[in-house]
N, CA, C and O atoms as a GROMACS GRO file, in nm:
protein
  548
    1UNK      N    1   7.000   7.930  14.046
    1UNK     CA    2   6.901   7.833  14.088
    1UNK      C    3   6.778   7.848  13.999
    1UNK      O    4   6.735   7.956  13.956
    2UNK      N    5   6.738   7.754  13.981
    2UNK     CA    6   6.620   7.754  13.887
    2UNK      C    7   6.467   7.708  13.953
    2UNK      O    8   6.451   7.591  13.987
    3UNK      N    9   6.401   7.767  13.963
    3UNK     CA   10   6.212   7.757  14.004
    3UNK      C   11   6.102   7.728  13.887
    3UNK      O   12   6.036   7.822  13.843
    4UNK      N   13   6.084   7.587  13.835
    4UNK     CA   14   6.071   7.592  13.723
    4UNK      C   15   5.870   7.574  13.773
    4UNK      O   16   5.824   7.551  13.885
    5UNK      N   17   5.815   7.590  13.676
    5UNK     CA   18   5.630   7.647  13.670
    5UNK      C   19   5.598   7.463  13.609
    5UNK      O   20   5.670   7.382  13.550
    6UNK      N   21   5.508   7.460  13.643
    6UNK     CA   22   5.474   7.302  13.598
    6UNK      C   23   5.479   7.251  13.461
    6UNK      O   24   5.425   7.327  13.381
    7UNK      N   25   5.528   7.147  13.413
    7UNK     CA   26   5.532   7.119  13.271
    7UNK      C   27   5.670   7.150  13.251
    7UNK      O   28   5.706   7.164  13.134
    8UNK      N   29   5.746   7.162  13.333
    8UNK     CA   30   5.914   7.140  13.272
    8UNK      C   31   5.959   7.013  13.321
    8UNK      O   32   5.945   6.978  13.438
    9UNK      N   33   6.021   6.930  13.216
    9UNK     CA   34   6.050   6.821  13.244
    9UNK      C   35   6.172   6.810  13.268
    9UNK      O   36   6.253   6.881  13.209
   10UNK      N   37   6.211   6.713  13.363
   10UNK     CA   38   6.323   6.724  13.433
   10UNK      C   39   6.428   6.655  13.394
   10UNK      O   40   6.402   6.560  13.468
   11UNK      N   41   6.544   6.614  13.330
   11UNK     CA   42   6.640   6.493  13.227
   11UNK      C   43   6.767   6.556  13.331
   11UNK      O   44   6.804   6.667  13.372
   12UNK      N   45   6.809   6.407  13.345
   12UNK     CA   46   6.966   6.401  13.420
   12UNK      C   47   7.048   6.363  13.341
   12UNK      O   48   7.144   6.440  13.343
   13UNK      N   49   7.059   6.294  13.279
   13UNK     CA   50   7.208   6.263  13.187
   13UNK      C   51   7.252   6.335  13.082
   13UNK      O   52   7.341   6.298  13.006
   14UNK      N   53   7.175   6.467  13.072
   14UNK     CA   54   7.255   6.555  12.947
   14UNK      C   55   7.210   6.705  13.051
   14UNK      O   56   7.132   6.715  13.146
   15UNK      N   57   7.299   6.809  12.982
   15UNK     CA   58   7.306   6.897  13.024
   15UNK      C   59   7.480   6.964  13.145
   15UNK      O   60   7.581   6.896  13.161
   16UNK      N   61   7.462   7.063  13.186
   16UNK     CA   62   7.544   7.058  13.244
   16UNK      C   63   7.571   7.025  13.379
   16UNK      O   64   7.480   7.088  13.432
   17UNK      N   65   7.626   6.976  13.462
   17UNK     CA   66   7.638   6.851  13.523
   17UNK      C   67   7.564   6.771  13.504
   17UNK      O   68   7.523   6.723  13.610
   18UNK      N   69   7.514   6.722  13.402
   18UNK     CA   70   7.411   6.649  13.363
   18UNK      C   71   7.313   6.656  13.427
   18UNK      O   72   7.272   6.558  13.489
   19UNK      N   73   7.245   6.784  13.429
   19UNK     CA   74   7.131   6.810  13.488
   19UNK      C   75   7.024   6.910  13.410
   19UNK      O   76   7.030   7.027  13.448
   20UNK      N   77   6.933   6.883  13.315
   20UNK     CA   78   6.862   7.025  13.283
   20UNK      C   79   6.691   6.972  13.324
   20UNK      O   80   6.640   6.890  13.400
   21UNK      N   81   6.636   7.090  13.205
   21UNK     CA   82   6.547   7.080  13.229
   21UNK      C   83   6.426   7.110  13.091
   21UNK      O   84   6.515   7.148  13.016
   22UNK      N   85   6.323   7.120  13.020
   22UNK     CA   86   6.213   7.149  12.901
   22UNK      C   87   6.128   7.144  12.909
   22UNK      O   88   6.062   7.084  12.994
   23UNK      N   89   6.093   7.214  12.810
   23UNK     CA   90   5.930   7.222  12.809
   23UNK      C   91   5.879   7.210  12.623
   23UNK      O   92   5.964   7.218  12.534
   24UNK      N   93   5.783   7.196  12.605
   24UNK     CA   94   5.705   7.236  12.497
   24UNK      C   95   5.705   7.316  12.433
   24UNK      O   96   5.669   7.406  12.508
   25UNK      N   97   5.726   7.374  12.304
   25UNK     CA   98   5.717   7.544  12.224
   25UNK      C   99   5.583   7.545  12.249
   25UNK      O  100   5.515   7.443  12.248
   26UNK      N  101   5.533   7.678  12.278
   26UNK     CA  102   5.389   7.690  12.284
   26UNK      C  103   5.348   7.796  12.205
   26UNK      O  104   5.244   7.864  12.204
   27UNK      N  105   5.455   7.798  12.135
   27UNK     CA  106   5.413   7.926  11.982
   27UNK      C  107   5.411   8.057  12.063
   27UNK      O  108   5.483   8.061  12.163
   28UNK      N  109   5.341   8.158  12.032
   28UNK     CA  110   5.332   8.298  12.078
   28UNK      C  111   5.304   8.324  12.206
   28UNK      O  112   5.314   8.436  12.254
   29UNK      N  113   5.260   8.200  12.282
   29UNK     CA  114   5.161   8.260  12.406
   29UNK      C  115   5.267   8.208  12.514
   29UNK      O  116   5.350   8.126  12.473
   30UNK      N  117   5.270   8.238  12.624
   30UNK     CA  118   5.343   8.200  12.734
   30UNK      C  119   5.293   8.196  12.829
   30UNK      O  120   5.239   8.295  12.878
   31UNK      N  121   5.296   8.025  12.909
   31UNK     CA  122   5.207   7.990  12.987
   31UNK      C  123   5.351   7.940  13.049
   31UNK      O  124   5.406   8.046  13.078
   32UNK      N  125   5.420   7.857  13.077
   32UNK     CA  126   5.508   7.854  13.172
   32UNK      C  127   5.686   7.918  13.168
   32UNK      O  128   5.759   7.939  13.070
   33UNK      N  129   5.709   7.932  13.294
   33UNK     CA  130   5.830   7.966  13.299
   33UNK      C  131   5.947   7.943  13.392
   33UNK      O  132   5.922   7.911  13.508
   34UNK      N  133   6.059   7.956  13.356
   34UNK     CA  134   6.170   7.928  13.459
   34UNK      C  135   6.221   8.028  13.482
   34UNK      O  136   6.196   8.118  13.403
   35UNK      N  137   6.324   8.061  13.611
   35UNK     CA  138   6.353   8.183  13.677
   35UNK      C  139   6.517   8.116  13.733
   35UNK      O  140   6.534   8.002  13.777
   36UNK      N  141   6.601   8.200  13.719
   36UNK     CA  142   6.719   8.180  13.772
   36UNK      C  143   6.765   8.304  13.879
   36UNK      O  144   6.823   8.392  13.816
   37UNK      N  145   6.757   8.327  13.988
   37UNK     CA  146   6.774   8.499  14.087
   37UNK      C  147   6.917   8.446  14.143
   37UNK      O  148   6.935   8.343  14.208
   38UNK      N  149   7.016   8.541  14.102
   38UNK     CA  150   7.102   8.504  14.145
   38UNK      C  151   7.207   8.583  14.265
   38UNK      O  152   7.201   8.706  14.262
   39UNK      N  153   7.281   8.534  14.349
   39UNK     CA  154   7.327   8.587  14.426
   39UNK      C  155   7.468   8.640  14.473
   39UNK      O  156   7.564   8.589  14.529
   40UNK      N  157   7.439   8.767  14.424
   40UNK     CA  158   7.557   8.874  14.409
   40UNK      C  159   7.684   8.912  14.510
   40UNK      O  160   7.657   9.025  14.551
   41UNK      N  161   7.787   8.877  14.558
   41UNK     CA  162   7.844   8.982  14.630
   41UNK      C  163   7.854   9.120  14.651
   41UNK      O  164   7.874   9.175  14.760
   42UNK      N  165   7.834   9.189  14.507
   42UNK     CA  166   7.872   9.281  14.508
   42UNK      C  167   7.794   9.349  14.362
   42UNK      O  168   7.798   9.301  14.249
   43UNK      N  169   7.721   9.477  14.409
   43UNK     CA  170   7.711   9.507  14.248
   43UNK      C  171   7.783   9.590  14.177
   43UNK      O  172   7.867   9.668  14.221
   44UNK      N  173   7.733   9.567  14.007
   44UNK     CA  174   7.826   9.602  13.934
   44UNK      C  175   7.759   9.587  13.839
   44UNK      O  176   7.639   9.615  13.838
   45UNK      N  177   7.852   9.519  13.692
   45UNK     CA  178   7.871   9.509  13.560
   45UNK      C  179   7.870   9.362  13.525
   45UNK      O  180   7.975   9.309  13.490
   46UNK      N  181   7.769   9.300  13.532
   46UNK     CA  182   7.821   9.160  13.479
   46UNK      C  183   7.743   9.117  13.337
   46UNK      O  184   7.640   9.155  13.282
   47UNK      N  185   7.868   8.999  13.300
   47UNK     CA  186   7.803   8.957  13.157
   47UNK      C  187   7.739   8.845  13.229
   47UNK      O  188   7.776   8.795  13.335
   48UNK      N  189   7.626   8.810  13.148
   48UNK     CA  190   7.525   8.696  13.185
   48UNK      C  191   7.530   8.563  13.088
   48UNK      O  192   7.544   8.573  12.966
   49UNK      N  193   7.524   8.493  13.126
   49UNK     CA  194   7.576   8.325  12.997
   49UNK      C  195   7.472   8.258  13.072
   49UNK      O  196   7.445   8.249  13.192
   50UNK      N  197   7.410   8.205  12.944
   50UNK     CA  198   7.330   8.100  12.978
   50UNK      C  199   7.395   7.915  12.930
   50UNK      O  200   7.458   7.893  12.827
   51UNK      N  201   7.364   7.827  13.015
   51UNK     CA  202   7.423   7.724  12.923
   51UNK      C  203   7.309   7.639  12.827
   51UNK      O  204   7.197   7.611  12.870
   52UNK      N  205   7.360   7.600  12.681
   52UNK     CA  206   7.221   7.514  12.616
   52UNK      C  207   7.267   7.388  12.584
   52UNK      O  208   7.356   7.367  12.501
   53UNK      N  209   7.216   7.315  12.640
   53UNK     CA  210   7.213   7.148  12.652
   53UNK      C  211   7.213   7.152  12.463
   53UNK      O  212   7.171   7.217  12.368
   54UNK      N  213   7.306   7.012  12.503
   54UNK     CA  214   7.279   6.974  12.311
   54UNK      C  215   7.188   6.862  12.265
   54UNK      O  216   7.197   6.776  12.177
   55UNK      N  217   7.086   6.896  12.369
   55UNK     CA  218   6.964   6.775  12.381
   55UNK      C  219   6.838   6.810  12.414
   55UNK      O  220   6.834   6.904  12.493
   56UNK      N  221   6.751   6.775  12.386
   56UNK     CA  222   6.636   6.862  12.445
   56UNK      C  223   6.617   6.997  12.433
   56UNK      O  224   6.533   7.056  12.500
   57UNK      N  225   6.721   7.074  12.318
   57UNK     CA  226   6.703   7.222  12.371
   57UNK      C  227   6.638   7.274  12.189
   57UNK      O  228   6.698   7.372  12.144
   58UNK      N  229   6.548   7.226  12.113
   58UNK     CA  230   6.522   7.274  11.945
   58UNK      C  231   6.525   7.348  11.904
   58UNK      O  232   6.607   7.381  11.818
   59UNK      N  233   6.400   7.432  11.960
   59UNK     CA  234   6.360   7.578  11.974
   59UNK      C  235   6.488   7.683  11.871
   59UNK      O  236   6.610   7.669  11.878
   60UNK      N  237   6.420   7.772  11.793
   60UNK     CA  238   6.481   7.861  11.708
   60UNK      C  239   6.487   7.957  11.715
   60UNK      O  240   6.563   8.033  11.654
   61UNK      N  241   6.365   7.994  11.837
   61UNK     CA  242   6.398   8.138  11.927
   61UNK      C  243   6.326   8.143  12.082
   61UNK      O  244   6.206   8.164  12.099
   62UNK      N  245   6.409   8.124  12.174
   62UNK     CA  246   6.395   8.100  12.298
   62UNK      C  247   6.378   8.247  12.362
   62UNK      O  248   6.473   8.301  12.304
   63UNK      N  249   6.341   8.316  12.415
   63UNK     CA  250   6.296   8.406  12.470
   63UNK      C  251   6.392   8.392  12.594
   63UNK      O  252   6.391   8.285  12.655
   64UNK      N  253   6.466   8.482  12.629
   64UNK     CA  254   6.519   8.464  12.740
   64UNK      C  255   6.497   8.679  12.812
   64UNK      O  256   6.538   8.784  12.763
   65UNK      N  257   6.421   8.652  12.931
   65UNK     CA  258   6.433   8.799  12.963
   65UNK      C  259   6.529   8.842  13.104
   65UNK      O  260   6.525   8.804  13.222
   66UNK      N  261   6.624   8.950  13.024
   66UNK     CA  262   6.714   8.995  13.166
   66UNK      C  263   6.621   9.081  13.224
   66UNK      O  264   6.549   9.156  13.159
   67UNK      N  265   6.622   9.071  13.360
   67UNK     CA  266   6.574   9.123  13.459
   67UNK      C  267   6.728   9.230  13.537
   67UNK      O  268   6.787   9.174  13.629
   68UNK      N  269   6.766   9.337  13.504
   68UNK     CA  270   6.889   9.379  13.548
   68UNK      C  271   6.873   9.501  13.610
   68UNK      O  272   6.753   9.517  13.632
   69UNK      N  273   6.955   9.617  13.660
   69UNK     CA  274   6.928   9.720  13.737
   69UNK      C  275   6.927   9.835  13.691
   69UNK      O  276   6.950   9.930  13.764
   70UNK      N  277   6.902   9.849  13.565
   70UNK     CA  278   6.828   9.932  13.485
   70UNK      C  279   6.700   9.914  13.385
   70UNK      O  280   6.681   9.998  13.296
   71UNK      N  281   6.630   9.825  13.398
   71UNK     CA  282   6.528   9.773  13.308
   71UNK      C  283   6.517   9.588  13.288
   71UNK      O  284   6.558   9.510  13.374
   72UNK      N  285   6.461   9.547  13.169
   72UNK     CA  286   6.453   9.425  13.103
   72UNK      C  287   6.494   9.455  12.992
   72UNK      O  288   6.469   9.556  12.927
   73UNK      N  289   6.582   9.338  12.958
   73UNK     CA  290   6.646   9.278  12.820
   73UNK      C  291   6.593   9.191  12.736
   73UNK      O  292   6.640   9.080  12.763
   74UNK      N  293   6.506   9.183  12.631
   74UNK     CA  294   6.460   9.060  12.580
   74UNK      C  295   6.587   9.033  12.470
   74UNK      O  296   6.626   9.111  12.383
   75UNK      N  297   6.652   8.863  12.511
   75UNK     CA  298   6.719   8.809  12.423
   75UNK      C  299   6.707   8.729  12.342
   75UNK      O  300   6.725   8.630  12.413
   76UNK      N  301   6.686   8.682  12.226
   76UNK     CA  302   6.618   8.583  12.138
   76UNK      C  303   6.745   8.474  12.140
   76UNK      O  304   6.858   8.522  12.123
   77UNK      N  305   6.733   8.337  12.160
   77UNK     CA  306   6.856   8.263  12.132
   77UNK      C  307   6.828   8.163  12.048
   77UNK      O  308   6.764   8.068  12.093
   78UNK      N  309   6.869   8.163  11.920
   78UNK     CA  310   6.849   7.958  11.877
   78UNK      C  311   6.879   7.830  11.928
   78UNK      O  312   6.960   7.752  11.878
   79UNK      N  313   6.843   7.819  11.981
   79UNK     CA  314   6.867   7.664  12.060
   79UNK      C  315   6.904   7.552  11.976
   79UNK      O  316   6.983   7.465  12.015
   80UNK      N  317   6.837   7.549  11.835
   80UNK     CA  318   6.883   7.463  11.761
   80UNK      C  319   7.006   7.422  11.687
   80UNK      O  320   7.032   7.321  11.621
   81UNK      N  321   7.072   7.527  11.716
   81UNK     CA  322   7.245   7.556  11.716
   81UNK      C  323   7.306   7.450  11.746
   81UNK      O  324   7.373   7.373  11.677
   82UNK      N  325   7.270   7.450  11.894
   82UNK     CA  326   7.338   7.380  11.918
   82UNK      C  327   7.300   7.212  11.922
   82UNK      O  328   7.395   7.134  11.935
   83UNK      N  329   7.229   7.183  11.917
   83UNK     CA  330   7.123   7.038  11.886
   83UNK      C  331   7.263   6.912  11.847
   83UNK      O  332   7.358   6.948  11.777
   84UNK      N  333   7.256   6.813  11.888
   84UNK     CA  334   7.288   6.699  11.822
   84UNK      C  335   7.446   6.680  11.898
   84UNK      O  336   7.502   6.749  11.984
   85UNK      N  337   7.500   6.527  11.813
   85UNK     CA  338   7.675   6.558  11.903
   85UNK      C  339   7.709   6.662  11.985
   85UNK      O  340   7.657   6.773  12.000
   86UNK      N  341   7.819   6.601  12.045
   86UNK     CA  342   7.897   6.688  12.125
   86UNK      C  343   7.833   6.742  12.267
   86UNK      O  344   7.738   6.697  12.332
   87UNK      N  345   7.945   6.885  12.297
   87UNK     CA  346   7.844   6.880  12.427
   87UNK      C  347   7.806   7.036  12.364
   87UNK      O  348   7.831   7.107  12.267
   88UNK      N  349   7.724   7.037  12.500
   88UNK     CA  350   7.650   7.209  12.482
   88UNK      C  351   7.703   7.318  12.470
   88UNK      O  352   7.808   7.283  12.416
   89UNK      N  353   7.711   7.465  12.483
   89UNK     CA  354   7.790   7.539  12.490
   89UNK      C  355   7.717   7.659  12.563
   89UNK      O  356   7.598   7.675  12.540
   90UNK      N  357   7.793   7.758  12.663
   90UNK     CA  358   7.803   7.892  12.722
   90UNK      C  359   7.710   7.995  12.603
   90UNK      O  360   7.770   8.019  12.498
   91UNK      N  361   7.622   8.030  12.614
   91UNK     CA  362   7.573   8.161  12.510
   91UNK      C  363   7.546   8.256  12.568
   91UNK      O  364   7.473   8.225  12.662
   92UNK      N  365   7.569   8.372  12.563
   92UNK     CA  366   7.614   8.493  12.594
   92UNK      C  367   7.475   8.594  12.608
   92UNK      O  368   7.416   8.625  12.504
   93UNK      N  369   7.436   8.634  12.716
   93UNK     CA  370   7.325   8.705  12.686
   93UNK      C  371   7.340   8.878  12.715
   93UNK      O  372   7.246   8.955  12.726
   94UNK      N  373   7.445   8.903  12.723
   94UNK     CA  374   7.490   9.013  12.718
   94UNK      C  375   7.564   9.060  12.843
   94UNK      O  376   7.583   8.975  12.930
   95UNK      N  377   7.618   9.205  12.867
   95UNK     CA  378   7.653   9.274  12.973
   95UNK      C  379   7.560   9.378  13.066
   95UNK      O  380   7.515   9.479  13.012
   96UNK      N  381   7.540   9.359  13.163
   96UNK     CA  382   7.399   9.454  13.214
   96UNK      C  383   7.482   9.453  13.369
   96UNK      O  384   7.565   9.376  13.419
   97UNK      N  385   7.406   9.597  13.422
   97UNK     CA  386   7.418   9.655  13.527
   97UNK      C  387   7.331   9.550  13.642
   97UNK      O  388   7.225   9.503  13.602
   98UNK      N  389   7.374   9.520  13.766
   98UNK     CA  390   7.318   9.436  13.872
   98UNK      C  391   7.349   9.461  13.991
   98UNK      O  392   7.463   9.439  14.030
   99UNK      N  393   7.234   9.524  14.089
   99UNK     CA  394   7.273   9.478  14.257
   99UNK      C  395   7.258   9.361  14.303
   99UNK      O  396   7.230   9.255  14.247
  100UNK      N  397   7.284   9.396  14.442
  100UNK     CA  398   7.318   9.248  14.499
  100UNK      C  399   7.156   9.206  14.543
  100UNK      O  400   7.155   9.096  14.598
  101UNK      N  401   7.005   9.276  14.530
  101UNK     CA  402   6.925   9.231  14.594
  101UNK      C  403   6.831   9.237  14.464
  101UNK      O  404   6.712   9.212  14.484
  102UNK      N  405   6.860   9.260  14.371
  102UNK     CA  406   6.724   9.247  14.269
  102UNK      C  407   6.814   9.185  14.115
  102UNK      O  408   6.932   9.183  14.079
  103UNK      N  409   6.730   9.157  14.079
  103UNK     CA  410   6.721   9.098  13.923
  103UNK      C  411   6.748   8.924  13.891
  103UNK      O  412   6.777   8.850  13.985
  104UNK      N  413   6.736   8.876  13.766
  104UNK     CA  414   6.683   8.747  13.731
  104UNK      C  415   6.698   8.754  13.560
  104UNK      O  416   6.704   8.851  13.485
  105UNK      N  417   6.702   8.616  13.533
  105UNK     CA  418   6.707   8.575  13.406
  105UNK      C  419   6.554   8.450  13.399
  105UNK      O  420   6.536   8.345  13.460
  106UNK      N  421   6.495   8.500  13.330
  106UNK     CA  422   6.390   8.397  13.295
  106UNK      C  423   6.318   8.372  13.138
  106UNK      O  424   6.290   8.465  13.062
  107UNK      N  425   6.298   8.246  13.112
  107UNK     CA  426   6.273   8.178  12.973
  107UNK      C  427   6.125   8.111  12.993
  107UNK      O  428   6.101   8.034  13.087
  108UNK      N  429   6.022   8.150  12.889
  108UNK     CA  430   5.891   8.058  12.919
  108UNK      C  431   5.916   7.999  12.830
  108UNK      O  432   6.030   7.986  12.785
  109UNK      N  433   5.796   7.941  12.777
  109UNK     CA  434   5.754   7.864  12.711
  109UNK      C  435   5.732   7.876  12.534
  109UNK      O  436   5.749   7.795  12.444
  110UNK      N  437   5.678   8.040  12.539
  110UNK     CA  438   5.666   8.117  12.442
  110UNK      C  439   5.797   8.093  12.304
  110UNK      O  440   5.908   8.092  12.357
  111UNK      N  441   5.801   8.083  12.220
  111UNK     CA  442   5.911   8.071  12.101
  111UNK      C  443   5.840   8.116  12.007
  111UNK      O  444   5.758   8.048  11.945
  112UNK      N  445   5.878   8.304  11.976
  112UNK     CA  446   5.862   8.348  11.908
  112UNK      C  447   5.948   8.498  11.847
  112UNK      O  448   5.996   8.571  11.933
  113UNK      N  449   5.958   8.526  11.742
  113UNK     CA  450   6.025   8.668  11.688
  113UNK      C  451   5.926   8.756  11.645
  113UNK      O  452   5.896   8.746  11.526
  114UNK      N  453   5.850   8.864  11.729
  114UNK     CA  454   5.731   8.936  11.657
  114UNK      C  455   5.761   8.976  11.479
  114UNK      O  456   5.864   9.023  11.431
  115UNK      N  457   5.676   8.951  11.430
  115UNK     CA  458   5.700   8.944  11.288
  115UNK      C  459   5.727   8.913  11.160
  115UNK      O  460   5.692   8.936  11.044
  116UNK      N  461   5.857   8.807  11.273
  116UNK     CA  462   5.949   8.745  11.162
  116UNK      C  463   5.898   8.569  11.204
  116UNK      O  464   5.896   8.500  11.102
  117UNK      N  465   5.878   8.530  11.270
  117UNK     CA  466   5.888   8.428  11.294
  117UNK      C  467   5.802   8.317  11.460
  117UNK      O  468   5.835   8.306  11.579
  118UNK      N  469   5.694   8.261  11.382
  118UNK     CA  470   5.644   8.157  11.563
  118UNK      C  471   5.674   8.002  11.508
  118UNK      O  472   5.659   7.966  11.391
  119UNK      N  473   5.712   7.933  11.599
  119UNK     CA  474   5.711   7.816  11.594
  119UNK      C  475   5.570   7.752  11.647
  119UNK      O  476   5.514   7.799  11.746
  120UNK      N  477   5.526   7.658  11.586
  120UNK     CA  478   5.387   7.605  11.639
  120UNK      C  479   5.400   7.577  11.789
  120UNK      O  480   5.504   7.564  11.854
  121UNK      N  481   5.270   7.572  11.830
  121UNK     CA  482   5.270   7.470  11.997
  121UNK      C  483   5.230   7.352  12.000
  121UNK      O  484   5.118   7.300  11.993
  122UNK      N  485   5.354   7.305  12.011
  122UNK     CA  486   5.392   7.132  11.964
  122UNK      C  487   5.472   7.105  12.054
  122UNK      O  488   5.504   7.192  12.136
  123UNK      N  489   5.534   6.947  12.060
  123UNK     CA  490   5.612   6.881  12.106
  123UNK      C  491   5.748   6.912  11.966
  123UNK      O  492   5.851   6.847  11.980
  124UNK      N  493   5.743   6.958  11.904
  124UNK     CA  494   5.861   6.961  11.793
  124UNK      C  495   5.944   7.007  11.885
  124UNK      O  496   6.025   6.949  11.957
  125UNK      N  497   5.906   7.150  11.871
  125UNK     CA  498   6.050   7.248  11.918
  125UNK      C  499   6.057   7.241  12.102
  125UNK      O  500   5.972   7.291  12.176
  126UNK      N  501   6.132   7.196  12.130
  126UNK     CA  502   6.151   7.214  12.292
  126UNK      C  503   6.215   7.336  12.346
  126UNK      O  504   6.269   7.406  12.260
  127UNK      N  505   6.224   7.386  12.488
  127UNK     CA  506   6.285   7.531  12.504
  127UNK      C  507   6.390   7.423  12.638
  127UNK      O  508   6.358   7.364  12.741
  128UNK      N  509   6.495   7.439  12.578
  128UNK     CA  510   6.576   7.345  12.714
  128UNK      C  511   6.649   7.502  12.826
  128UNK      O  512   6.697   7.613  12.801
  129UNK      N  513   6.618   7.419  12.950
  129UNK     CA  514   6.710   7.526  13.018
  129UNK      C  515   6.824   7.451  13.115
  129UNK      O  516   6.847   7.331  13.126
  130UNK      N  517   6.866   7.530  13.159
  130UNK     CA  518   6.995   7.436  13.216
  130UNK      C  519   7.066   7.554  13.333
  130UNK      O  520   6.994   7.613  13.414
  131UNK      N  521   7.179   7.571  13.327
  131UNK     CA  522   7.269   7.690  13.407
  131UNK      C  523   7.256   7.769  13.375
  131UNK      O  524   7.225   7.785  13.257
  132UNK      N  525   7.273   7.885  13.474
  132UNK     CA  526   7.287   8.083  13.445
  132UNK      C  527   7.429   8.100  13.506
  132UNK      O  528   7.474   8.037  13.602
  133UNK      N  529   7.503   8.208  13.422
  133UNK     CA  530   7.620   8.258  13.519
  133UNK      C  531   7.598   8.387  13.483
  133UNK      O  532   7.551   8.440  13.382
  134UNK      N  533   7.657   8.440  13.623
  134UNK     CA  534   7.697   8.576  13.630
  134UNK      C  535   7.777   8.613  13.632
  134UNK      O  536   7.796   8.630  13.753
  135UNK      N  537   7.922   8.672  13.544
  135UNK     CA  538   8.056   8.696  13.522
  135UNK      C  539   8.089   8.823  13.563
  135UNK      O  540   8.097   8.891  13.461
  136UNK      N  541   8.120   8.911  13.691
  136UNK     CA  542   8.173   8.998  13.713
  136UNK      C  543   8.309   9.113  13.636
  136UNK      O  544   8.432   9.114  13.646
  137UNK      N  545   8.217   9.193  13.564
  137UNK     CA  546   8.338   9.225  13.446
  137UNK      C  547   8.423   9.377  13.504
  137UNK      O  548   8.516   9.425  13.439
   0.00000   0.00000   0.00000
């Protein structure tokens, strides 16, 4: 489930069930965000997939942070991958430890690689979000 912070815009006909959601690159700083908390049977070992719309999603490094049961994961994803035709695709944000009453996947606004790389804060690059899964491995 997703709790999105104001300034994510909401698009139905692309995404998965044709449902997502974006925002703005806002370069280095991070002012809004989305949250996915998801709900476990059982804990364990799961791999985490995010899905990226092939619309609305530009962005060249999306910040995505695991929230899991040993720490935070920061994952960098290109969004612009997947951009244009076709449909979206499953991207993989790794395998991490999870109980059934804590942790989360969340993406702001922020699109940046310390060092290597910020995208301006513009309407260019968008940060699209869409589905989280949790794959019991």
């Amino acid at each position: 489930m997703i709790s999105p912070s104001p300034y994510w815009y909401e698009i139905t006909n692309f995404g998965y069930n044709n449902h997502m959601w974006y925002t703005c690159s806002n370069g280095a700083t991070a002012t809004y965000w989305a949250r996915w908390t998801p709900t476990l049977s059982s804990s364990g070992t799961y791999e985490v997939q995010v899905y990226i719309p092939n619309n609305y999603a530009t962005t060249h490094a999306a910040r995505y942070s695991v929230r899991h049961a040993n720490g935070t994961q920061t994952v960098i994803v290109d969004q612009h991958d997947t951009y244009g035709s076709g449909g979206g695709r499953w991207v993989s944000l790794g395998r991490y430890s999870f109980n059934t009453t804590s942790g989360y996947v969340e993406v702001s606004d922020a699109a940046y690689i310390p060092g290597n790389y910020t995208e301006p804060a513009s309407c260019t690059y968008k940060i699209g979000v869409d589905a989280v899964r949790w794959i019991k491995n």
